[in-house]
FITORTOR-235423 format. One record per residue (C-alpha): residue in one letter; y negated, z negated, x negated. Coordinates in steps of 0.1 Angstrom, whole numbers. Each point is the difference from the previous one (the first is absolute). Layout:
REM FITORTOR-235423
> aa,north,up,east
> A,Y,Z,X
...
***
This chain:
REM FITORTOR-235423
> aa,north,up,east
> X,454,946,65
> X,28,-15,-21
> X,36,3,9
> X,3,-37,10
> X,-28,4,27
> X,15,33,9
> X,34,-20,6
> X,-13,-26,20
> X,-16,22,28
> X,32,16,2
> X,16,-35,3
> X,-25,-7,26
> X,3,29,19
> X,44,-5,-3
> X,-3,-39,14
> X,-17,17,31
> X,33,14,11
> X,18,-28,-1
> X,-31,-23,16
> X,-5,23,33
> X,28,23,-1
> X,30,-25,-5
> X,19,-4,34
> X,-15,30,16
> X,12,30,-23
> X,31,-1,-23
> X,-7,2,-38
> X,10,33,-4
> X,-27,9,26
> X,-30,-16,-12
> X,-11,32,-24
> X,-7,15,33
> X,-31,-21,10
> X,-11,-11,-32
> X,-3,30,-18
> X,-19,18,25
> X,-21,-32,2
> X,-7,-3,-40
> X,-16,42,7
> X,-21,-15,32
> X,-15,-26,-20
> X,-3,16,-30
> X,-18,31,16
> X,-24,-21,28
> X,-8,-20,-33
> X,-11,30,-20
> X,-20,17,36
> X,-17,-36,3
> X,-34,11,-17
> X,-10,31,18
> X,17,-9,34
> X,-36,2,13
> X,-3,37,-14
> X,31,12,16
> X,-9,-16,38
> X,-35,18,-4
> X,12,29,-12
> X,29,1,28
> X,-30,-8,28
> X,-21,28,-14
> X,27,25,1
> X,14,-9,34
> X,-35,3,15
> X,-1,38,-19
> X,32,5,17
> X,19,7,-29
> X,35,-5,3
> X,12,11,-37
> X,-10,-32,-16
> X,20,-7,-29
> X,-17,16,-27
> X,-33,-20,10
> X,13,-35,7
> X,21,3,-36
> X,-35,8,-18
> X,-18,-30,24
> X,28,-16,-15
> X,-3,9,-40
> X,39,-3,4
> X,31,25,10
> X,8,-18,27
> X,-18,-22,24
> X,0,-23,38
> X,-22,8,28
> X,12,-26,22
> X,-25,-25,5
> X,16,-28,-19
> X,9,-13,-33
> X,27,-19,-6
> X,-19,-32,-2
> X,-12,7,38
> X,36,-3,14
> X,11,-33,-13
> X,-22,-16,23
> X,15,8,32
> X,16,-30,21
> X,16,22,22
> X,34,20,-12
> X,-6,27,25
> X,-33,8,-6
> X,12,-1,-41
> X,21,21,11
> X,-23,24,11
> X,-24,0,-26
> X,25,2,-30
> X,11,34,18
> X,-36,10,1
> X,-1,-12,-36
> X,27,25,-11
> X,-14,27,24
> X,-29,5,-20
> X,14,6,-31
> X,-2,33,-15
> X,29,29,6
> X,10,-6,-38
> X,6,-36,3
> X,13,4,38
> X,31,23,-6
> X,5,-31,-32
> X,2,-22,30
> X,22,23,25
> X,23,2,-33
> X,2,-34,-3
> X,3,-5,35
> X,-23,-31,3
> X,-5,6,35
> X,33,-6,10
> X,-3,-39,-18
> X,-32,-9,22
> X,22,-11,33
> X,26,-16,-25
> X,-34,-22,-13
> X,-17,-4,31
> X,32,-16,20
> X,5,-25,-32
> X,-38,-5,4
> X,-3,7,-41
> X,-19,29,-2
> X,-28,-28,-5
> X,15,-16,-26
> X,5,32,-18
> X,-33,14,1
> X,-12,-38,-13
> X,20,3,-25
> X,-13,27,-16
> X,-34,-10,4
> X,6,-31,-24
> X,-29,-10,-18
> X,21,-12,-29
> X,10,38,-5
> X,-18,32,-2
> X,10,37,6
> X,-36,13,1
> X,-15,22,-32
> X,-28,-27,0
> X,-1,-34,-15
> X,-4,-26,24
> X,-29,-21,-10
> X,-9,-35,-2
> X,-33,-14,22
> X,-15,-1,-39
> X,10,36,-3
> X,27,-4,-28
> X,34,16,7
> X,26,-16,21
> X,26,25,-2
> X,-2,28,-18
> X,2,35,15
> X,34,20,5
> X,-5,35,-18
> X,22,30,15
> X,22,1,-28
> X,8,-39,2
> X,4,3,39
> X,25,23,-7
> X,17,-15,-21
> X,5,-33,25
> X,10,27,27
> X,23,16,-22
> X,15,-36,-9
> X,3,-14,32
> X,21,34,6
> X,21,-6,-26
> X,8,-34,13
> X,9,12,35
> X,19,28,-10
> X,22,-27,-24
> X,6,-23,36
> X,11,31,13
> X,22,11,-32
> X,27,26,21
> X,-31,20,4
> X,-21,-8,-29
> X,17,31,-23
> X,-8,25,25
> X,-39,-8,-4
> X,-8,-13,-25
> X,7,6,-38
> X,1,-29,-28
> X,-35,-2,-19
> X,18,-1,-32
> X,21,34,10
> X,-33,16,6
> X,-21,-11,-31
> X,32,17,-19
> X,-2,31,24
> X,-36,2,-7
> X,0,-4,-35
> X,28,28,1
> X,-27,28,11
> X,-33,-13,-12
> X,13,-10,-38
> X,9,32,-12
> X,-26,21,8
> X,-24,-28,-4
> X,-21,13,-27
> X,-1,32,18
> X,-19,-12,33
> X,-37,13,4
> X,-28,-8,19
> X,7,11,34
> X,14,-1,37
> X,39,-5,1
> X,23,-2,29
> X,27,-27,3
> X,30,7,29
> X,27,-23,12
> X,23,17,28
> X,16,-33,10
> X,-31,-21,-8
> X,11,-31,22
> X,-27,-27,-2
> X,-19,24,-26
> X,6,-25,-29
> X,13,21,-23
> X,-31,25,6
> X,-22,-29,-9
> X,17,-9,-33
> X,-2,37,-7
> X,-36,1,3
> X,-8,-30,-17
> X,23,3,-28
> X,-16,37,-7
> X,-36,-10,5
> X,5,-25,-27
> X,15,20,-25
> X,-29,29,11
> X,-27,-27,-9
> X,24,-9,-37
> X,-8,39,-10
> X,-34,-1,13
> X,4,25,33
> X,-13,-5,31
> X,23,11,25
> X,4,0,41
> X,32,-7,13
> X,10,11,35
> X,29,-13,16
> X,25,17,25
> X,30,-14,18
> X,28,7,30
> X,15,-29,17
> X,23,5,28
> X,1,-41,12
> X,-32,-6,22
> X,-5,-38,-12
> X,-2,15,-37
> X,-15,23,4
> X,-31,-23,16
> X,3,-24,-30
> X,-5,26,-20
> X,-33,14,16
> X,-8,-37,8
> X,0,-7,-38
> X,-19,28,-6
> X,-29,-11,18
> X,1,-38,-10
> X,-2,16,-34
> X,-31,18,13
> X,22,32,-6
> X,-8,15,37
> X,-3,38,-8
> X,34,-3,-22
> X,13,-16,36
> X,-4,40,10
> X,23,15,-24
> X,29,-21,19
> X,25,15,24
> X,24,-18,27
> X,30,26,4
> X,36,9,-18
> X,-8,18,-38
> X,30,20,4
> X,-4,16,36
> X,-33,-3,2
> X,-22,4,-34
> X,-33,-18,2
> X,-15,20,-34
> X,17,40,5
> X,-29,15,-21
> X,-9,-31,-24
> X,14,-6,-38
> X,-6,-31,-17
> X,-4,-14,-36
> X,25,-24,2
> X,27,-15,22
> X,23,-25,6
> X,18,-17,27
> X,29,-19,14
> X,19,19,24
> X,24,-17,25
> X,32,10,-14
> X,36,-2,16
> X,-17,4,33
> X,5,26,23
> X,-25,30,9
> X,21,15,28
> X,-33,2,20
> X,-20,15,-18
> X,28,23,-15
> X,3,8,45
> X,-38,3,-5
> X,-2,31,-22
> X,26,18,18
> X,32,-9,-13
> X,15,0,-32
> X,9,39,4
> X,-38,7,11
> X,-20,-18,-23
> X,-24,23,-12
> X,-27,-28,-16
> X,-10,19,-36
> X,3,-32,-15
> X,38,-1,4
> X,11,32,6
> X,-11,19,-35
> X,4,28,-24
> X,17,-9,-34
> X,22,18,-26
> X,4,26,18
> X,11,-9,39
> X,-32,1,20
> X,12,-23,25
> X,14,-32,-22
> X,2,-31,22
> X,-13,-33,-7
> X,13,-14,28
> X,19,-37,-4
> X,28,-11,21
> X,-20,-17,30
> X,15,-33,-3
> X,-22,-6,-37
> X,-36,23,2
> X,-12,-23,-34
> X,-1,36,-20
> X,-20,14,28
> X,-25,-20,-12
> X,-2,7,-33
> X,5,40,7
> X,-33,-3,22
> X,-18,-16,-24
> X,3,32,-28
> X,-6,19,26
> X,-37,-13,-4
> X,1,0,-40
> X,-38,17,-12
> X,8,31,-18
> X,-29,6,-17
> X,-13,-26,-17
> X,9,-11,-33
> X,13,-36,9
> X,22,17,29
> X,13,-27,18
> X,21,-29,-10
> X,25,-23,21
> X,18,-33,4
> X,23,-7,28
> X,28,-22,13
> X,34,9,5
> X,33,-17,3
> X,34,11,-19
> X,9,27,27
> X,-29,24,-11
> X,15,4,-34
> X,37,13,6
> X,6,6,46
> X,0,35,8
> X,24,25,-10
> X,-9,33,-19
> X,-20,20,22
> X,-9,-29,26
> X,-33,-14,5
> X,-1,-25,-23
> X,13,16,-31
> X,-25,33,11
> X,-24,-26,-7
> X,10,-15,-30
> X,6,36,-13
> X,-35,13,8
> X,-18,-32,-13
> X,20,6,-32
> X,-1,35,-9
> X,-36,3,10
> X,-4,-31,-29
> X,-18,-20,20
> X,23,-35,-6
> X,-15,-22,-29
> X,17,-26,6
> X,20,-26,23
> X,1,-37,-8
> X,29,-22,13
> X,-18,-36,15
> X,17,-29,-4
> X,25,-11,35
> X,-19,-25,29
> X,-33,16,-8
> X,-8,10,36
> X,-3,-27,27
> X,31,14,25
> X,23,15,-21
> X,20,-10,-33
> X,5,36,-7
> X,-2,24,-32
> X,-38,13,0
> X,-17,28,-20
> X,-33,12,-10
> X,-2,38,-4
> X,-31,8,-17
> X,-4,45,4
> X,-29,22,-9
> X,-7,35,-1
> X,-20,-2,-37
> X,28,-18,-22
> X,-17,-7,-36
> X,15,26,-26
> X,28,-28,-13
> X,15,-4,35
> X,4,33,10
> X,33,10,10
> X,15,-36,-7
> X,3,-33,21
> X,-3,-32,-6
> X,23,-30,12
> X,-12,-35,-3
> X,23,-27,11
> X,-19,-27,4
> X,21,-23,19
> X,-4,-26,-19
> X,-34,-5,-3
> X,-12,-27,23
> X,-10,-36,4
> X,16,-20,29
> X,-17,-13,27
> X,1,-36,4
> X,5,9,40
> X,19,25,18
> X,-24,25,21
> X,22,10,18
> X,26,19,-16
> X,-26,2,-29
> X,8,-24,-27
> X,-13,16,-32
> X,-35,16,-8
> X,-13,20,-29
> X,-26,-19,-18
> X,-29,18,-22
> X,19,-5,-33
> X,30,21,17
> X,-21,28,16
> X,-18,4,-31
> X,39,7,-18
> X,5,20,27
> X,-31,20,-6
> X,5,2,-37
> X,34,10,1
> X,-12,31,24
> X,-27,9,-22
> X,18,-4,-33
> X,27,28,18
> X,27,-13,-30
> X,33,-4,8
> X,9,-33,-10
> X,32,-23,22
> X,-24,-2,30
> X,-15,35,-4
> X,16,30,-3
> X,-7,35,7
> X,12,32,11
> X,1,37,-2
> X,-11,12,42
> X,32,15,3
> X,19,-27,-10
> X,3,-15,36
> X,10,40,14
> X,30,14,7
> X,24,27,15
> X,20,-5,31
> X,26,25,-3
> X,24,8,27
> X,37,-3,-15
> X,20,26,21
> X,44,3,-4
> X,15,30,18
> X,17,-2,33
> X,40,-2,-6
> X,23,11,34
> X,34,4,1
> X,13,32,8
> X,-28,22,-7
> X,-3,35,-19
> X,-7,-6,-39
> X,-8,34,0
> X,-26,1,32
> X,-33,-6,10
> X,-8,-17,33
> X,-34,3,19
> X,-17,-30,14
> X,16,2,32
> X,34,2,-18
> X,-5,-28,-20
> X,-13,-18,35
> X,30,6,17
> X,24,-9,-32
> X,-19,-35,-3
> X,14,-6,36
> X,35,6,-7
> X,11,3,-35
> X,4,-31,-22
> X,-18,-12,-28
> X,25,0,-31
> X,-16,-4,-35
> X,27,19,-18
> X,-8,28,26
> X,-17,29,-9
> X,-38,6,6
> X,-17,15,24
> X,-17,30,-13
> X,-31,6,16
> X,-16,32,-18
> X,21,23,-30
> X,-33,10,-28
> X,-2,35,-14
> X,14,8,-32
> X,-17,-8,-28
> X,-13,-38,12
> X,8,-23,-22
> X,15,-34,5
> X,-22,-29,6
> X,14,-30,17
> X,-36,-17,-2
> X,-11,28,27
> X,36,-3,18
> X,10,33,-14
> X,40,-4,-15
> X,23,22,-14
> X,31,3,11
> X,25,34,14
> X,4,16,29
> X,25,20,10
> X,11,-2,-40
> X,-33,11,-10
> X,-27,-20,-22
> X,-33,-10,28
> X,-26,-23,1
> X,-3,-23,38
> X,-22,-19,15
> X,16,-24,24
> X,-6,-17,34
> X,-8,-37,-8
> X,18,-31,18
> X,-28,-26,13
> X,27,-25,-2
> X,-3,3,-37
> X,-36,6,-5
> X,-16,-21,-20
> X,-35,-5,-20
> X,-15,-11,-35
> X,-27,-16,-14
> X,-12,18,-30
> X,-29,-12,-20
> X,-29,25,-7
> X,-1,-12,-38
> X,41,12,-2
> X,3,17,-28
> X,13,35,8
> X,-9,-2,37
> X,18,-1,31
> X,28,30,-14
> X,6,-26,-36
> X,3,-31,24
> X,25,20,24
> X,20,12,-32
> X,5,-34,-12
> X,2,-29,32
> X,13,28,27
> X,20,26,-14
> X,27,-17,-21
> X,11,-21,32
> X,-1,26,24
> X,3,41,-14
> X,-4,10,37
> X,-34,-15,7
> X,-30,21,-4
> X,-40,-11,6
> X,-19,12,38
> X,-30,11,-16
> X,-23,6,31
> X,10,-40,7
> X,-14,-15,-31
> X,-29,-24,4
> X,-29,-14,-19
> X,2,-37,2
> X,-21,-32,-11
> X,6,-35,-4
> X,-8,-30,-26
> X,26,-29,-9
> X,-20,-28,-11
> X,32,-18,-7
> X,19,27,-22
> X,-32,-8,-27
> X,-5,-33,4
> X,34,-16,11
> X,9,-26,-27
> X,35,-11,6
> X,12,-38,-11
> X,14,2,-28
> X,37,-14,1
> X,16,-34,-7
> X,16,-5,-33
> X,35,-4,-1
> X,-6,-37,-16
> X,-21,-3,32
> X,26,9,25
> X,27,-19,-17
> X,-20,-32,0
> X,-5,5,35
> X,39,3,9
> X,8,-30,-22
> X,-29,-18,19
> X,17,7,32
> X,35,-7,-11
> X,-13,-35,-9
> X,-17,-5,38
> X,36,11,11
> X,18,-22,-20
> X,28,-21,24
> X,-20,19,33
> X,39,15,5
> X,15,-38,-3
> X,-26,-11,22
> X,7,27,27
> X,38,-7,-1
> X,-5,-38,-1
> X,16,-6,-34
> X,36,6,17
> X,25,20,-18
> X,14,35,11
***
C-alpha cells in the first residue's frame, strides 16, 4: 500500500475525533478513545473470517466443561488473540437503543482474549463508555469506524464483479497508521510527548549507531533486542526493522525478539496494542508493566543489543524507598565489585535516576558471544559531568570507562526532543570495542548538523535528515579526529580528588608537645586560631623518618633537637584538588608544583583521595568569537558620537550655563 493511501486512513481515522468527539472530550483527551478504538477495529477486522470457528469451538468446550480455554479458542482462531462474545463489530451498530448498546459493547469487550483485555484495562476504555453513552455518541463512533470508504481489515474489500475495492491493510502498514496517529496525539499533547515518545529521526541515528558497525558481522540467527524505558515501543520497532534489513543486505536470515519495561500503563498498552496490529502477538509476551529500576522485568536475560530513552531529570525517590533505601540497596546491578572495593555504588542522587538506566542495561551485556552486546541511549548534559568523585554518578562514569566499554557519545543538535530545548547525547558502549578503539573515546559534536523544521513540534524545531545521519554515521565509523571528531586516551576524562590538609595553629600551645585527641578537643573550644601560631603536633616520628610534607611528615626541632612531625589538621583550612590521571609525575609532581610553593605547611590525606569521572564537551569543542578589530570598535564609537551629536543642547534646551 503506498504512503499516500497509508496517509489518508490515518487522516480519516484523525477527522473522526474531531466529527464525534468535539464538545464532549477536550483535545488533549481524545487519544484516550480513539486509540483504543483504532486496536478494536483493527483486531475484530482481522477475527472477522474465523469468527464462526471460535463460537464453535467456545460451545464445544463449554459443553466439555473445560474452563482453561485460551490456548484452544487462539488456535480456533489461527490468531494470538481472539473475541468470544457473540458479536462483531458490525452487529452493534445496529442497535436503536443506547442502553441496550450499551450493554452489548460491554459484552463485545468481555469476550476478548486476556492479552487484548489487560490492553484495554491499560487503556482504560471502560471508564469512556458512560462518558459516550450520556452524549449518546458511542453510535457514531462505532459507525465511524465501520466506513465503507476505509478499510482496516487484512482483506481487500471487493467489488460485486469481484475486482478490489480497497486493498487490504498488512500488519506492518497497520502499524505504521497506529504508530502515526500516535505520533500525532503525543505532538497535541507536546508537555508530555518527550517522556514517550522519541523522534523517528533520533532513532534511525540510534539504530544505525549499533547495527552499522558490526553489520558485516551479523549471522543467521535469533537475536534479542531490549528497551528498559520502551514507551510506545517505537524505538524497539525501528530496531528490528532497521536490522532485519541490513540481515537480508548480507544474506542472513535472522529472528529478532523484542523485550521492553514500561512503567506508564497507557504505554505500555500501545505498545502491546501495536504489537498485535502488527500481528506481533507472541512478541506482546516479552513486555512488562512495572518500574526497571525497583523492579527488573528480565533479572536472568542478556540481549544483543539495546537502546532506550530514559526519563532523565526526574526523580526515582520511590523506587530508590522501594529497594530499601539508599543505605540498603543491595540490587547487584548497582551495588558492584570493581578495582578493588567489593562494594562500589552505582547509586545516583534520587532527584535524576537517567544513569540507572544505562547501568541496568550492561548489567544484561552477553559475555560470550563474539558480537557481545552494543548500545545506544539518550542522555541529557548532567550524565556527563554531576556527581562528585566517589558519588554515584561519577562511580558510573568511572566503571563504564575503565572497563572500555564507551565508544562513543554524539552531541545532537538543541530542540530535538518535543518538551525540552535542552543539550542531548547519544552514548553509544559495548563490551567488544574493535582493536582501533580500544582504550580511547570518541567525541562527535554534531550540533550543527540538522535541517529546520518548517513547524515547531513542540519545542522541536529541527530534525536530522538522512544526508546528516549518514555524516553522522561516517564520521563514527571513520573514528578520525577531524574539528567535529576527536578522540581520547580513556583516562583522559579521570582524575584524583585529593584532600588538601593545613595544620591546626592555636595560640598558646606547647611547640614542643604532643596533644591527644581529647586535648586537641578541648583546645579547639578555648584557644584561638592565630596563623602565626604554632602547630599543633599531633604524633613526634622515630628517628631516622625522613621528611616528607606530601605524607604530612615536616621537619622541624623540638626541644632544640632536629625531628620529623606529623600535625593535627584544621578543617577550616582543608581543602581539595583536582588532579588529572594523565599528570605527568602524578599526584606527588602536581602537589610539588600548584600546592607547595603557595603553602610549605600543606601536606596531601592520602586515605581521602578519590577516583573521579567526568567529560566537558565544551572544554573540546568550545569555539570562542573571535574579537572585534580595533578599526571595528572605533567605527562604532564615532557612529555613536555622530547619533549624539547636539542630544546635550537638546536636553538643556539650547540655553547657556
Amino acid at each position: 500500500m503506498s504512503n499516500n493511501n497509508l496517509n489518508w486512513i490515518a487522516n480519516f481515522i484523525w477527522g473522526i475525533a474531531d466529527d464525534v468527539l468535539r464538545d464532549v472530550y477536550v483535545r488533549g483527551k481524545y487519544r484516550d478513545v480513539i486509540l483504543p478504538m483504532v486496536v478494536i477495529r483493527r483486531l475484530d477486522a482481522v477475527l472477522e473470517p474465523t469468527k464462526k470457528a471460535v463460537l464453535d469451538m467456545k460451545k464445544t468446550l463449554d459443553a466439555a466443561g473445560i474452563a482453561n480455554q485460551d490456548a484452544a479458542l487462539r488456535q480456533a482462531s489461527g490468531q494470538a488473540f481472539y473475541n468470544a462474545s457473540p458479536f462483531i463489530l458490525r452487529d452493534l451498530r445496529a442497535r436503536a437503543k443506547t442502553q441496550q448498546l450499551k450493554v452489548d459493547f460491554e459484552a463485545y469487550l468481555d469476550g476478548f482474549s486476556p492479552n487484548v483485555q489487560e490492553i484495554l484495562e491499560k487503556f482504560k476504555l471502560r471508564n469512556q463508555i458512560p462518558t459516550l453513552v450520556d452524549a449518546d455518541i458511542l453510535g457514531s463512533l462505532i459507525e465511524k469506524f465501520l466506513d465503507y470508504s476505509i478499510n482496516l481489515s487484512p482483506q481487500p474489500v471487493l467489488n460485486i464483479d469481484g475486482s478490489e475495492r480497497l486493498p487490504g491493510l498488512d500488519n506492518h502498514a497497520m502499524g505504521t497508521i497506529f504508530e502515526e496517529l500516535i505520533r500525532r496525539f503525543n505532538e497535541e499533547n507536546n508537555e508530555e510527548a518527550g517522556e514517550h515518545f522519541t523522534p523517528r529521526d533520533v532513532v534511525r541515528l540510534m539504530a544505525d549507531l549499533i547495527f552499522l558497525p558490526i553489520a558485516d558481522q551479523i549471522e543467521s540467527g535469533t537475536y534479542l533486542v531490549y528497551d528498559g524505558a520502551c514507551g510506545t515501543g517505537g524505538m524497539l520497532t525501528v530496531a528490528e526493522a532497521r536490522l532485519r534489513d541490513l540481515a537480508r543486505e548480507h544474506g542472513k536470515e535472522v529472528s529478532i525478539h523484542l523485550f521492553g519495561q514500561e512503567v506508564n500503563p497507557e504505554t505500555y498498552a500501545i505498545t502491546k496494542a501495536d504489537l498485535l496490529l502488527k500481528g506481533e502477538g507472541e512478541e506482546a509476551e516479552n513486555f512488562r508493566l512495572s518500574s526497571t529500576l525497583s523492579q527488573d522485568g528480565f533479572p536472568t536475560r542478556e540481549f544483543d543489543f539495546m537502546l532506550s530513552n530514559p526519563p532523565y531529570g526526574k526523580s526515582w525517590k520511590t523506587d530508590l524507598e522501594r529497594m530499601g533505601g539508599k543505605g540498603d540497596i543491595r540490587d547487584p546491578r548497582f551495588i558492584i565489585g570493581h578495582a578493588g572495593d567489593p562494594e562500589l555504588s552505582l547509586i545516583t542522587r534520587s532527584s535524576d535516576g537517567q544513569l540507572m538506566f544505562l547501568v541496568n542495561k550492561l548489567s544484561k551485556m552477553k559475555q560470550k558471544t563474539p558480537l557481545g552486546s552494543r548500545i545506544a541511549e539518550v542522555h541529557n548534559g548532567s550524565s556527563l559531568f554531576t556527581g562528585d568523585a566517589g558519588q554515584g554518578e561519577s562511580n558510573i562514569r568511572r566503571w563504564i570507562i575503565e572497563n572500555d566499554w564507551l565508544e562513543a557519545i554524539i552531541a545532537l543538535p538543541l530542540n530535538m526532543f518535543y518538551n525540552t530545548g535542552i543539550a542531548t547525547y547519544i552514548w553509544v558502549l559495548t563490551n567488544r570495542k574493535p582493536e582501533r578503539r580500544r582504550g580511547k573515546i570518541q567525541l562527535i559534536d554534531a550540533t550543527s548538523w540538522f535541517k529546520p523544521l518548517r513547524k515547531n513540534l513542540g519545542k522541536k524545531n529541527c530534525e536530522l535528515s538522512a544526508e546528516d545521519i549518514q555524516r553522522i554515521i561516517a564520521t563514527f565509523l571513520a573514528f578520525e579526529e577531524t574539528e567535529q571528531s576527536k578522540i581520547f586516551p580513556n583516562a583522559a576524562f579521570g582524575y584524583w580528588k585529593v584532600t588538601v590538609e593545613r595544620p591546626l595553629r592555636l595560640n598558646g600551645i606547647d611547640p614542643n608537645h604532643t596533644y591527644s585527641p581529647k586535648e586537641i578537643k578541648a583546645l579547639k573550644e578555648t584557644a584561638e586560631r592565630l596563623d602565626d601560631a604554632s602547630p599543633v603536633i599531633r604524633k613526634i616520628h622515630k628517628k631516622g623518618t625522613a621528611p616528607d610534607p606530601l605524607h604530612g611528615l615536616f621537619a622541624t626541632s623540638i626541644d632544640g633537637k632536629p625531628a620529623v612531625v606529623e600535625y593535627d589538621p584544621d578543617t577550616d583550612l582543608r581543602d581539595t584538588e583536582q588532579v588529572p590521571l594523565l599528570e605527568e609525575g602524578g599526584i606527588e609532581a602536581f602537589f610539588r608544583r600548584e600546592v607547595l610553593p603557595f603553602v610549605a605547611d600543606a601536606w596531601i590525606d592520602e586515605s581521602a583521595t578519590k577516583i573521579g569521572y567526568e567529560i566537558s564537551f565544551t572544554r573540546y569543542f568550545y569555539k570562542p568569537q573571535p574579537l572585534r578589530t580595533l578599526e571595528e570598535i572605533h567605527a562604532d564609537i564615532l557612529a555613536l558620537e555622530k547619533e549624539t551629536e547636539g542630544l546635550l543642547d537638546e536636553i538643556i534646551g539650547g540655553g547657556k550655563l
